[in-house]
C-alpha positions as CSV (number, residue, x, y, z in Angstrom):
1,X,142.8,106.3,79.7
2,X,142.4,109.5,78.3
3,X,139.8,110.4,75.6
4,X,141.0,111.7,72.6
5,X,139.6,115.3,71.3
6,X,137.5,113.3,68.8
7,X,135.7,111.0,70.9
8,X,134.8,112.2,73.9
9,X,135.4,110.0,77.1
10,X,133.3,106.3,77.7
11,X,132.7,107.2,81.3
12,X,133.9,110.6,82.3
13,X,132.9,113.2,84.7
14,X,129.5,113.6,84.2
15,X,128.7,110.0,83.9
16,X,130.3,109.2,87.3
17,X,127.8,112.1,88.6
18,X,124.9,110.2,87.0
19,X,126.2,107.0,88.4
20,X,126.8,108.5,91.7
21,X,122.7,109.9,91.6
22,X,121.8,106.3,90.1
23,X,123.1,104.6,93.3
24,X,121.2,106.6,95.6
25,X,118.1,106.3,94.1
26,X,118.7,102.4,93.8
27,X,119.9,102.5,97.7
28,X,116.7,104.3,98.4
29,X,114.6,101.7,96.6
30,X,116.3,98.6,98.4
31,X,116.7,100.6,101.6
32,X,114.0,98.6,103.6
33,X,115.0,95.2,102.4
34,X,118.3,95.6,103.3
35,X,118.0,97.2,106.8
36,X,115.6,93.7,107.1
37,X,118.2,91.4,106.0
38,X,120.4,92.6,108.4
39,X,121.6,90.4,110.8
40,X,125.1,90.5,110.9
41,X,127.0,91.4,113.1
42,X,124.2,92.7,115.0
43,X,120.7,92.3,114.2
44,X,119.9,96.3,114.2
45,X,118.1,97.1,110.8
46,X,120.4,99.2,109.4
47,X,122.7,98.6,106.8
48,X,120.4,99.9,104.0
49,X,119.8,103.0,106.4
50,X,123.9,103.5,106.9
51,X,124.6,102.8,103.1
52,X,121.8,105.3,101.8
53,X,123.0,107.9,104.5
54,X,127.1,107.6,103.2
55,X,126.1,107.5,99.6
56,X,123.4,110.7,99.7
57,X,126.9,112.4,101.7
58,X,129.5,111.0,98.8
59,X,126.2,112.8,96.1
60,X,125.8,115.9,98.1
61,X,129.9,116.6,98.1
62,X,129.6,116.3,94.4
63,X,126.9,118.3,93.4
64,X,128.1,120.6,95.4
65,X,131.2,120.8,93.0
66,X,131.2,123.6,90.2
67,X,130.6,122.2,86.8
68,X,132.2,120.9,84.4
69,X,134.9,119.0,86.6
70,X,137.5,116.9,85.8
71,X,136.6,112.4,86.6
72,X,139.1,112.4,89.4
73,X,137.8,115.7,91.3
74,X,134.3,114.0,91.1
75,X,135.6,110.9,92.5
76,X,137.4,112.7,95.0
77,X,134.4,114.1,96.3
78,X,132.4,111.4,96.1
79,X,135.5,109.4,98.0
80,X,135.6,112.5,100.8
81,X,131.8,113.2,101.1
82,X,131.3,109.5,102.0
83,X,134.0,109.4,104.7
84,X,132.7,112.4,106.2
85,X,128.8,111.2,105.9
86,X,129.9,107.4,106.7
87,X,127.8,105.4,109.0
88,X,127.7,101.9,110.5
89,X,130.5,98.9,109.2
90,X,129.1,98.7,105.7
91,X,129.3,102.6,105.1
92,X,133.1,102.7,106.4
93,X,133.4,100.3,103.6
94,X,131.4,102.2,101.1
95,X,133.7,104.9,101.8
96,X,137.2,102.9,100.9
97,X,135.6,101.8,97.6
98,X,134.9,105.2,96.5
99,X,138.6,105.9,97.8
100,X,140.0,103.0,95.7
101,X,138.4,104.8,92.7
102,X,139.4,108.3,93.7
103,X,143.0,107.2,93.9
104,X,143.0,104.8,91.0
105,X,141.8,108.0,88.7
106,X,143.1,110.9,89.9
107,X,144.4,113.1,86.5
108,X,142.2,110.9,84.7
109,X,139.7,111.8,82.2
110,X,137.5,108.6,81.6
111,X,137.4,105.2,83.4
112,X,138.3,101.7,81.6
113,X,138.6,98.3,81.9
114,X,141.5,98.3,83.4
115,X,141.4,101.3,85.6
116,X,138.2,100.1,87.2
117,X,139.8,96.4,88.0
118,X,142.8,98.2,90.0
119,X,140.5,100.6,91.7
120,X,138.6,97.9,92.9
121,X,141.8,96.4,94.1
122,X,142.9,99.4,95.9
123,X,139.5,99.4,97.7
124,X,139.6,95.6,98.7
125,X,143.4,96.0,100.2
126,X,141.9,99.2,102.1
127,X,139.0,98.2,103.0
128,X,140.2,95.0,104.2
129,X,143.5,97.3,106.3
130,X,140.8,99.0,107.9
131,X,138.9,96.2,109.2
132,X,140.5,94.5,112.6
133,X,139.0,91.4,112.2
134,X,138.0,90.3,108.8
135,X,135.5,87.9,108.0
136,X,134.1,85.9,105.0
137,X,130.7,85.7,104.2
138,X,130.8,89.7,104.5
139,X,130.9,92.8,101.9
140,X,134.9,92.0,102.2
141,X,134.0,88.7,100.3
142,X,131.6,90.7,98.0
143,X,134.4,93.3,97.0
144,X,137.1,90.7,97.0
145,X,135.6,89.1,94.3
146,X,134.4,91.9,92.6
147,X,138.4,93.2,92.4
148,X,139.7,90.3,91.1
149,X,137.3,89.7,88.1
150,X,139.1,91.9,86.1
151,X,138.5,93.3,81.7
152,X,140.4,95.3,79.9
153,X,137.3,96.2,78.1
154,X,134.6,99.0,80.5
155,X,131.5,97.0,79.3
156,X,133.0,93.9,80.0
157,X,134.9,94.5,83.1
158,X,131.8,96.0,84.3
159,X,129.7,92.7,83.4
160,X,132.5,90.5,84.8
161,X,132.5,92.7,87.8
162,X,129.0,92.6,88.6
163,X,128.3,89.3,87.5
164,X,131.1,88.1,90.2
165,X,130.0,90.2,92.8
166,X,126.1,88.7,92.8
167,X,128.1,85.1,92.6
168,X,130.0,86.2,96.1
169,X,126.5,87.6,97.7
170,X,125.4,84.4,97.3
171,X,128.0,82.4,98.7
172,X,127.9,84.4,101.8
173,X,124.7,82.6,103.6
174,X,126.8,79.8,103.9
175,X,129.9,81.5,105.0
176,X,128.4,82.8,108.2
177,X,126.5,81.4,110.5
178,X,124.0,83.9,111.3
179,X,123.1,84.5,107.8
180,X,123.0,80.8,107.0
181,X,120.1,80.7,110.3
182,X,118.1,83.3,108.8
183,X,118.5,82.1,105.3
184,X,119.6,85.6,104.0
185,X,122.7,87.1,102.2
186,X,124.8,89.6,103.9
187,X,123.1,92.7,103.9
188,X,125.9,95.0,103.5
189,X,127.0,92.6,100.6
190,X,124.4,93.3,98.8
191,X,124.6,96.8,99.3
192,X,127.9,96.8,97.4
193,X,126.2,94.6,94.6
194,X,123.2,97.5,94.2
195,X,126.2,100.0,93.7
196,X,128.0,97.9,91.0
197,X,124.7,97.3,89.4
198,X,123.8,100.3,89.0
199,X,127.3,101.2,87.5
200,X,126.6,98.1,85.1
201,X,123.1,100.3,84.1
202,X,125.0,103.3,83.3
203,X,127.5,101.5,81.0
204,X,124.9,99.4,79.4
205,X,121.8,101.6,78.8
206,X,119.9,100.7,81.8
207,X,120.5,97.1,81.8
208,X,120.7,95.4,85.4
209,X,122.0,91.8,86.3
210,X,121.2,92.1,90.1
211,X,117.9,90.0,91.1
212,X,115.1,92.5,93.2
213,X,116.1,92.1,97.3
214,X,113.8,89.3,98.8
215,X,110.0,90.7,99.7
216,X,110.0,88.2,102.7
217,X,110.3,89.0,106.5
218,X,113.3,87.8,108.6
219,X,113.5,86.5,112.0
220,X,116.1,88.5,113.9
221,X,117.0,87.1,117.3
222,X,114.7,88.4,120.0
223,X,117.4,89.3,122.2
224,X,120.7,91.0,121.5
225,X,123.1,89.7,123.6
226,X,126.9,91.5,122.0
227,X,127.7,94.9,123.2
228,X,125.4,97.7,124.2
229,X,126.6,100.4,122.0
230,X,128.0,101.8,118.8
231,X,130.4,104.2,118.6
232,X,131.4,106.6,115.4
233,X,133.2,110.0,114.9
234,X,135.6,111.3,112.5
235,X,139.1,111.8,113.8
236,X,142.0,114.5,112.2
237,X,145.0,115.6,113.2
238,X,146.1,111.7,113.9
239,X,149.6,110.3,112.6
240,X,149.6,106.5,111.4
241,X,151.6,105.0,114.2
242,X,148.2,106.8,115.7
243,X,145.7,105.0,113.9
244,X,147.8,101.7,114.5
245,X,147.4,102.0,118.0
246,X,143.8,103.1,118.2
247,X,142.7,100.3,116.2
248,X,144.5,97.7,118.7
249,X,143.1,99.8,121.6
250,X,139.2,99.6,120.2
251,X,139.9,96.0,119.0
252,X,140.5,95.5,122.8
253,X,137.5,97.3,124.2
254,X,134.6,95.6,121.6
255,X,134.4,94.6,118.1
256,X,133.4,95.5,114.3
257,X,136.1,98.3,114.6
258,X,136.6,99.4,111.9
259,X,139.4,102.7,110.8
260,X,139.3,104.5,107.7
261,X,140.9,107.0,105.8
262,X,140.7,109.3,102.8
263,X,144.3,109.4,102.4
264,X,144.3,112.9,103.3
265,X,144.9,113.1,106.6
266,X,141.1,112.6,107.9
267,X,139.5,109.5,110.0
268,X,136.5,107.8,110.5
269,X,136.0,105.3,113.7
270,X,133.6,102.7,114.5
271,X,133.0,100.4,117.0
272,X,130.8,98.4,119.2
273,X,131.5,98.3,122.7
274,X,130.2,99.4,126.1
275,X,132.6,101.8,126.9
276,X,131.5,104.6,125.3
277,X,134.3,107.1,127.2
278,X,136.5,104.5,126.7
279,X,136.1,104.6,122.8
280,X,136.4,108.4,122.7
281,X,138.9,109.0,125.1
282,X,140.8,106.0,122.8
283,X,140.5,108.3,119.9
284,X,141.5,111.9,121.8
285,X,145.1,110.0,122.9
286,X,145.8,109.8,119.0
287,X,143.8,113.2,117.3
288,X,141.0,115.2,117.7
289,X,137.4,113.1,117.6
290,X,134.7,115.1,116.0
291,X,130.8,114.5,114.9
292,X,130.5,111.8,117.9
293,X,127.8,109.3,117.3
294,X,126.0,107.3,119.9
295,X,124.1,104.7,119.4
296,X,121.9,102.0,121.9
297,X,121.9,98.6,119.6
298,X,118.4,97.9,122.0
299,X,116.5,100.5,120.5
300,X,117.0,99.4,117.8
301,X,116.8,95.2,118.1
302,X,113.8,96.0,120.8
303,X,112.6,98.2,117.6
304,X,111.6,101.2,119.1
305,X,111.3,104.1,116.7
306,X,115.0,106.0,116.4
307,X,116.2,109.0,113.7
308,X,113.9,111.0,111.4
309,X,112.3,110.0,108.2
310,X,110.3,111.5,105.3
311,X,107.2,109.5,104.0
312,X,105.7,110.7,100.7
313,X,102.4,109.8,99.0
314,X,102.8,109.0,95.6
315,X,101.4,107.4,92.6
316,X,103.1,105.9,89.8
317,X,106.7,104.3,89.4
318,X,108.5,107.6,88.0
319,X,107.1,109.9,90.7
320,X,108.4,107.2,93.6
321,X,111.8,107.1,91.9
322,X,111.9,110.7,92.0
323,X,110.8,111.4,95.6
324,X,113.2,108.3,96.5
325,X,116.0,110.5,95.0
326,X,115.3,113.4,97.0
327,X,115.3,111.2,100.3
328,X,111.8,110.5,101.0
329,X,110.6,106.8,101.8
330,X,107.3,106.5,99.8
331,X,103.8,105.2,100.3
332,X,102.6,104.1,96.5
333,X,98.7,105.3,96.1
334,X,96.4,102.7,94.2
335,X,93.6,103.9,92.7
336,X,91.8,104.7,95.8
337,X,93.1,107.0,98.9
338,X,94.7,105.2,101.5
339,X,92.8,104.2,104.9
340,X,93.8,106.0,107.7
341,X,95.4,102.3,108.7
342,X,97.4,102.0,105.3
343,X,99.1,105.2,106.2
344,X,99.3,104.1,110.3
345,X,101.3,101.0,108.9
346,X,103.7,103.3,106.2
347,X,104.6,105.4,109.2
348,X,105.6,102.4,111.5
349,X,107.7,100.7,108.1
350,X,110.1,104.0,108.6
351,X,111.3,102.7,111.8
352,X,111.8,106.7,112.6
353,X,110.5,108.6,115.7
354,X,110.4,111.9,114.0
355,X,108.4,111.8,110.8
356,X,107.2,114.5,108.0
357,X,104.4,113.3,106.4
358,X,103.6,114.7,102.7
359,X,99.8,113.8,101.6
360,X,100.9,115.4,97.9
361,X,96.7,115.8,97.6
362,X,94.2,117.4,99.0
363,X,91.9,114.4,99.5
364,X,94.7,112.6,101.5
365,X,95.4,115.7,103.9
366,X,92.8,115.0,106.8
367,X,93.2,111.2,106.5
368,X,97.3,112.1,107.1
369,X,96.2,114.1,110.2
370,X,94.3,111.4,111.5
371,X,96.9,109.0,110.6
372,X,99.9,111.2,112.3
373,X,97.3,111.4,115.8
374,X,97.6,107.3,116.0
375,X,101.1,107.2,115.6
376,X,101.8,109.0,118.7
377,X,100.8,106.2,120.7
378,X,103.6,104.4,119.4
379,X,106.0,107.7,121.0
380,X,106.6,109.1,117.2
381,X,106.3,112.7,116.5
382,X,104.3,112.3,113.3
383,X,104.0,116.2,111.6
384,X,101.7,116.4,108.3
385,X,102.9,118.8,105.9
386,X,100.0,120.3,104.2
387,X,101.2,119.3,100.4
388,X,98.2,119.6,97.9
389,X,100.4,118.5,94.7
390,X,103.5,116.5,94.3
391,X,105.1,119.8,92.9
392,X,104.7,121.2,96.6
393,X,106.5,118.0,98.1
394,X,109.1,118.2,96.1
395,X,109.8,121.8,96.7
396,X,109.6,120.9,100.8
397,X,111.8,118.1,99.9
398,X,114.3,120.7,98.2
399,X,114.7,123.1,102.0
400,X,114.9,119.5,104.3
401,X,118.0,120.1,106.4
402,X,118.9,116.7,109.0
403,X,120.9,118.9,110.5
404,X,118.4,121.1,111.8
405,X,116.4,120.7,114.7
406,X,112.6,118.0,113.7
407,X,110.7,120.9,114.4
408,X,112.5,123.9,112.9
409,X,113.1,121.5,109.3
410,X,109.3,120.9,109.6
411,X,108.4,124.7,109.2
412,X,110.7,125.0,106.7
413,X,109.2,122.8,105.0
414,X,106.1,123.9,105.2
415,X,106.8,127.0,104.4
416,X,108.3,126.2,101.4
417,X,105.3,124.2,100.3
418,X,103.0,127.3,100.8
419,X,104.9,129.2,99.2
420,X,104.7,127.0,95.7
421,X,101.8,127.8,93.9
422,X,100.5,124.7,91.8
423,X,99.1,124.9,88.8
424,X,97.3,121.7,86.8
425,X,96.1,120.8,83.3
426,X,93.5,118.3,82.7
427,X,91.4,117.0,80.0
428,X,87.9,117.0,80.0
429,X,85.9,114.1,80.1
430,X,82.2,115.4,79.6
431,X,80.7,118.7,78.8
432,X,80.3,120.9,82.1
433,X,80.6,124.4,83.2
434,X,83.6,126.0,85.0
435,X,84.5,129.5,86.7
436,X,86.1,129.7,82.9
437,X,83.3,129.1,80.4
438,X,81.6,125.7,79.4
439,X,84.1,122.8,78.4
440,X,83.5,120.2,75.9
441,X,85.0,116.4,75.8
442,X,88.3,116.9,75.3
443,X,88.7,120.2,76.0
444,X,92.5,121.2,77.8
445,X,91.3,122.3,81.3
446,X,94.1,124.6,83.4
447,X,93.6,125.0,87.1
448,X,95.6,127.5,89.4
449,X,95.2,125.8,93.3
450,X,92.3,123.5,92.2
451,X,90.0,126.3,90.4
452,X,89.4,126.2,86.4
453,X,90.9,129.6,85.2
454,X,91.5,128.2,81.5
455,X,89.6,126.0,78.8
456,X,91.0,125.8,75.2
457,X,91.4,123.4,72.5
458,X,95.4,123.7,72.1
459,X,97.3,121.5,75.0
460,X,100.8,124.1,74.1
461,X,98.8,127.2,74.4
462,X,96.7,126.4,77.5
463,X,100.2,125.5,79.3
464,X,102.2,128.7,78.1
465,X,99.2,130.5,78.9
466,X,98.9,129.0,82.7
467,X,102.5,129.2,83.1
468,X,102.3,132.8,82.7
469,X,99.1,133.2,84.9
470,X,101.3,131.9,87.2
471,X,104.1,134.0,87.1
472,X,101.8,137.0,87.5
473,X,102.6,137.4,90.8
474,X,106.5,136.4,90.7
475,X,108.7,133.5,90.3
476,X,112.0,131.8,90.4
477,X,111.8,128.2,89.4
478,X,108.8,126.8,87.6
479,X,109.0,123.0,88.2
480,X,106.9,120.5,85.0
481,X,105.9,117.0,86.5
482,X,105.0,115.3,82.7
483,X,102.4,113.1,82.7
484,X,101.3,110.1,80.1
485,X,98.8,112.2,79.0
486,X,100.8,115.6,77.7
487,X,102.4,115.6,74.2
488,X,105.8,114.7,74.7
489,X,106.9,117.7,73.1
490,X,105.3,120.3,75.8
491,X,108.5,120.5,78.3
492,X,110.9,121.6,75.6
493,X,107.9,124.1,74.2
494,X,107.5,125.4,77.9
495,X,111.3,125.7,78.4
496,X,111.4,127.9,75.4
497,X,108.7,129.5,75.7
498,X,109.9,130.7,79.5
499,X,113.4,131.3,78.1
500,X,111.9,134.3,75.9
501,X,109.6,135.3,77.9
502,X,110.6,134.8,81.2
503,X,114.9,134.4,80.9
504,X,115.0,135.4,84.8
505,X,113.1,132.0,85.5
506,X,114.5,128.6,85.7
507,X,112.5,125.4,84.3
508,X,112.9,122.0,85.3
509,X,111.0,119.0,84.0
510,X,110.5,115.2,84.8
511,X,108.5,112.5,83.5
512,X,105.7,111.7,85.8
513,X,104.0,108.7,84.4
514,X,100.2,108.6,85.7
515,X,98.8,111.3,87.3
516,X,95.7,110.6,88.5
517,X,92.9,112.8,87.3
518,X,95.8,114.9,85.1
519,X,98.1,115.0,82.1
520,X,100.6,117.7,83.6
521,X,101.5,119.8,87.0
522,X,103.4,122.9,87.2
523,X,104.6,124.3,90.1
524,X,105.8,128.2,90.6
525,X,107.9,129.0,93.9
């Protein structure tokens, strides 16, 4: 399993960190249609929620981690950021496949065949150890099969792998009951089979075997008659005997209870039950509970709004992929603005009672306002942040803290958006006169805040030149949304150009695809 000095590893280090930053953008793609396919155990919407919430917690540990690192450290954090960020069933299970791999690899250097098939193993026997009572027709069934279809090849492990997990998901409608009523496949399942997928991508070049998650709605039951509440924290200082005993004690007092570990000495609970005291007070007798979790399963099923959520305005698949990474849920722009109505109807598809809003246009701004005003009637806090350009969403995106208080992360945010001067480059479509001179057809337009302050004939030089307009009056991170309509060479170009001028300033780029109106945005915070 270890690379030699000539060829460096198949899947090392910093391919498990794109992996890990693959599977969060994929779980924040398929986050809605899983939380809709949810209707085991309890019909409450929110496996894709819990799964996007453990995974973004397994990410954050990692990139948190000083680079380069070894495979096993990154696993490691990814196994131990999950445990501590898990939430719901699925994500306790989420947490005890990235434990499987942690413990599989540690001292490695690069996965294989081989190594991946035992990991997977290892997850499955914990996973299914932490579980009281196991069922089929679940993500147990999902990973089960997944661990057994074994390679000593990576790429085909990882085919057979994936390919076996999507065979499982499908057998679970008629495992279960509720699933087969609805005619869906277990959410949490599937949740697992986005996370393999996107490991098959990264192995194969981008190339994905999973199908796209149903587009149609699902019938949940109207009433939800199991228990009233569930019940999470993390637990330490807790022996095994311990954990044995607390697991027969919450078996006793409700259901889905579910105890994990990281090996290390740390504990996460979760249960359903209506003894909340009961649960706790269960978990005090063995350790010390921390980060208690409450939650009322008829907020949820009775769908009233619950948690906080970012909605984005966006055009374009790349930009949506890339505000989906940083944790916003996204509203896709058409060619037109969006009614007042479309963006009423984007705010209710959150599901969240505290929502920031970023327009990411001027034009979109008061329709926003008016939009965040109607939502209140459905007892949401709705707060617009006054974003003009994507590059001053992403850089509120960047200061967003769940822990903090809705109100405090909203000025933050804001803030941080003001503070992020945009710049724009556009190409001119007819001859016209601007605050900069008189433009010709195909003229490179720049624009500081909306306002022509450029013309030229060179796209390079009307950039560099912006770039450093911009920088005038101080910077520390100039950030390059790439549209279709900039040479492809012009983020390298900039990134140079900033290196010799500018060393003190950092530049980060990303392919934008359409921009509406531009070829390229900068933005200078």
């Amino acid at each position: 399993m270890v690379g030699s000095p000539e060829a460096p590893p198949e899947f090392g280090a910093e391919a498990a960190r794109r992996w890990a930053r693959d599977a969060v953008a994929a779980l924040a793609r398929d986050r809605a249609a899983l939380d809709l396919i949810n209707v085991y155990p309890v019909a409450d919407g929110d496996t894709g929620t819990n799964l996007l919430h453990t995974m973004s917690a397994a990410l954050d540990a990692v990139e948190a981690l000083p680079a380069p690192e070894p495979l096993g450290a990154v696993l490691a954090a990814l196994a131990e950021g999950a445990l501590a960020g898990a939430r719901g069933n699925s994500g306790m299970l989420l947490s005890q496949v990235l434990r499987g791999l942690a413990e599989q690899l540690r001292g490695a250097a690069e996965l294989d065949g081989d190594a991946l098939g035992a990991a997977l193993r290892r997850a499955d026997s914990l996973a299914t150890a932490a579980v009281a009572e196991p069922a089929d027709g679940t993500m147990l069934s999902v990973l089960r099969a997944a661990s057994r279809a074994g390679g000593a090849d990576l790429g085909d492990a990882v085919r057979r792998t994936t390919t076996a997990a999507i065979r499982a998901l499908e057998r679970t409608t008629s495992q279960l009951p509720a699933l087969a009523d609805a005619g869906v496949v277990d959410a949490g399942g599937r949740g697992l089979v986005v996370l393999l997928d996107a490991l098959h991508a990264a192995v194969h070049d981008g190339d994905r075997l999973a199908p796209d998650p149903p587009a149609a709605g699902v019938t949940a039951p109207a009433e939800h008659t199991g228990y009233a509440y569930e019940v999470m924290y993390l637990l330490g200082q807790a022996a095994d005997d311990g954990i044995a005993r607390l697991r027969a004690v919450l078996a006793e007092l409700g259901d889905c209870v579910s105890v994990v570990g990281d090996g290390a000495g740390a504990w996460a609970v979760h249960v359903h039950c209506d003894d909340i005291g009961g649960a706790i007070e269960a978990g005090i007798e063995v350790g010390r509970p921390s980060r208690i979790q409450v939650q009322r399963f008829a907020d949820q099923v009775a769908g009233h709004p619950v948690g906080r959520a970012i909605l984005a305005c966006v055009a374009g698949d790349e930009l949506a992929e890339l505000f989906r990474a940083e944790g916003a849920e996204v509203l896709r722009l058409g060619a037109a603005d969006p009614s007042v109505a479309e963006l009423v109807a984007a705010i209710e598809r959150t599901r969240a009672a505290h929502v920031v809003l970023l327009p990411n246009a001027e034009t979109i701004t008061e329709l926003a306002e008016l939009a965040a005003k109607r939502a209140v009637r459905d007892h949401r806090d709705v707060v617009v942040v006054p974003t003009a350009s994507p590059v001053q969403g992403l850089a509120a995106l960047a200061v967003h803290d769940p822990a903090r208080r809705s109100p405090d992360d909203a000025v933050v945010m804001a803030e941080a958006a003001a503070a992020t001067r945009r710049g724009e480059l556009r190409l001119a479509d007819s001859e016209a006169l601007t605050w900069a001179g008189r433009c010709e057809p195909g003229d490179v337009l720049g624009l500081v805040d909306g306002e022509v302050v450029l013309v030229g004939g060179d796209f390079l030089a009307v950039a560099t030149d912006l770039v450093d307009r911009m920088l005038t009056a101080g910077g520390e991170l100039v950030t390059v949304l790439v549209g279709v309509g900039a040479p492809a060479s012009v983020p390298d170009r900039l990134v140079e150009h900033l290196a010799r001028h500018r060393p003190e300033v950092e530049c980060v780029h990303y392919p934008a695809g359409e921009l509406p109106g531009s070829a390229l945005l900068l933005g200078v915070e």
